[in-house]
Structure formats: structure tokens, C-alpha cells
N, C-alpha and C positions, 0 to 999 in steps of 0.2 A: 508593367512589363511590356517590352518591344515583342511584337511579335512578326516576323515575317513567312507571308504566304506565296510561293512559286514552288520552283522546280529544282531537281538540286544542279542540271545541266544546261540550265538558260543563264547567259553573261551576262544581262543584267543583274538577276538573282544574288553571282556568283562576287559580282560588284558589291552590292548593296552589303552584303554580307562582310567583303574585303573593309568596307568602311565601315560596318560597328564594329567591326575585330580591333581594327587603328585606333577607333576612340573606347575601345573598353567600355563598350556598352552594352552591357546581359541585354540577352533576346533569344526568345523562343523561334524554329524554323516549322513551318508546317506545309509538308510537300501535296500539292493539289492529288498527287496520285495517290498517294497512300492514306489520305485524310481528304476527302472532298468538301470543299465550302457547300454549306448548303445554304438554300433563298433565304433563311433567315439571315446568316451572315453578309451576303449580300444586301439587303435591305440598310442592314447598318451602316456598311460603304456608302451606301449611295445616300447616304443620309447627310454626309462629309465630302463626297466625290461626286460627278456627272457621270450619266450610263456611256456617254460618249468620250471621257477618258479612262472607264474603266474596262469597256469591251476590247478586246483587238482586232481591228481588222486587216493588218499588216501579217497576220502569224500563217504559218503552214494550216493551223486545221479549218479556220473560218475558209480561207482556199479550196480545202477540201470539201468541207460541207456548202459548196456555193451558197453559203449566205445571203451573198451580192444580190442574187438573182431575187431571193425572197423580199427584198427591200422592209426590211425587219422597222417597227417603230420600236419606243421604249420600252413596252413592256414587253415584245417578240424578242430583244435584248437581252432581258434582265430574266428571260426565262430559259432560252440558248444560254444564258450563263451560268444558272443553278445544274443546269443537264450535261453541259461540258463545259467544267473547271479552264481545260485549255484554252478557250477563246479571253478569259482575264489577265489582262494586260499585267505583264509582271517586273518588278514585284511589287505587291502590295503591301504596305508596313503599317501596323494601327498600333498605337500608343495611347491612352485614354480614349478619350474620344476624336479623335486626331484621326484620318486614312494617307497616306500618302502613295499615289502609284506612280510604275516607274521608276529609273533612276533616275536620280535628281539631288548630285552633291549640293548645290545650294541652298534647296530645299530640305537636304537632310541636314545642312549647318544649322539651320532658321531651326528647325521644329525638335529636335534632337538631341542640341549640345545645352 
């Protein structure tokens, strides 16, 4: 089962979602607010993805919590990520063992159809 992890008011998300709808592909959504990934979940990401495309540092809250300043390594990352869901780059989609973040129609052609 497809499952996708964001928000249900980020345009990526809303994308990502627009293109399983087109290809009639069952998939589970699970909103980082109402269900928080926790570090296990996490660990399994990064098992298939890099801390550095799955962090955000482009978004409103890394901004807010001047991250910047802290000059974070990986695991200063991966733990800013278990504590606030909103700094994970969205969306994240996992299929087996598969992670894919971000949009990425070609991406989702390759791994999906």
C-alpha cells in the first residue's frame, strides 16, 4: 500500500495526491499534524533517502526555529525531525521499501506505475 505523509495544505502534497488520483492508485494519507512520524519512522526513511533531502530547510518553520544558526549535523537533523514533523520535506511517499520525497512526476512514473 501507497502511503503518503504531509499536510493536507502544502501544493506539493496536494500534487502528489492529484497524480495517484489520475493513475487510480489506492494510497493511505497521513497528516504529520494529526499523526506524528515518530524517530522510528524516520530511521526507516533514511534507510532509502539522505537526512539532506529529507530535512527542509527552504520551509516557514526551520526559519522560524533559526536552525541556520545551530549549524545542525545529521544526527542534530534526524532528531529536529522526530520533535517537529514540519521541518520533513513533503511529501513523502513509501511503498515497500521504496521512500520517495517531494514531488517528482518522473520519479513517481519510475517507482509507481
Amino acid at each position: 500500500m501507497i502511503k503518503v505523509y504531509g499536510i493536507k495544505n502544502c501544493d506539493s502534497v496536494r500534487k502528489a495526491i492529484k497524480y495517484l488520483k489520475s493513475h487510480e492508485l489506492a494510497f493511505e494519507f497521513i497528516d504529520f499534524r494529526e499523526t506524528p512520524v515518530s524517530d522510528t519512522e524516520i530511521a526507516k526513511w533514511l534507510e532509502e533517502s539522505d537526512i539532506n533531502t529529507l530535512f527542509n530547510t527552504r520551509g516557514t518553520t526551520y526559519r522560524t526555529l533559526k536552525l541556520k544558526e545551530l549549524n545542525l549535523d545529521e544526527e542534530g537533523k534526524r532528531t529536529w525531525l522526530a520533535k517537529e514533523n514540519m521541518l520533513i520535506k513533503r511529501p513523502v511517499i513509501t511503498l515497500d521499501n521504496d521512500v520517495i520525497v517531494g514531488y517528482n512526476e518522473s520519479l513517481y512514473n519510475e517507482k509507481l506505475l
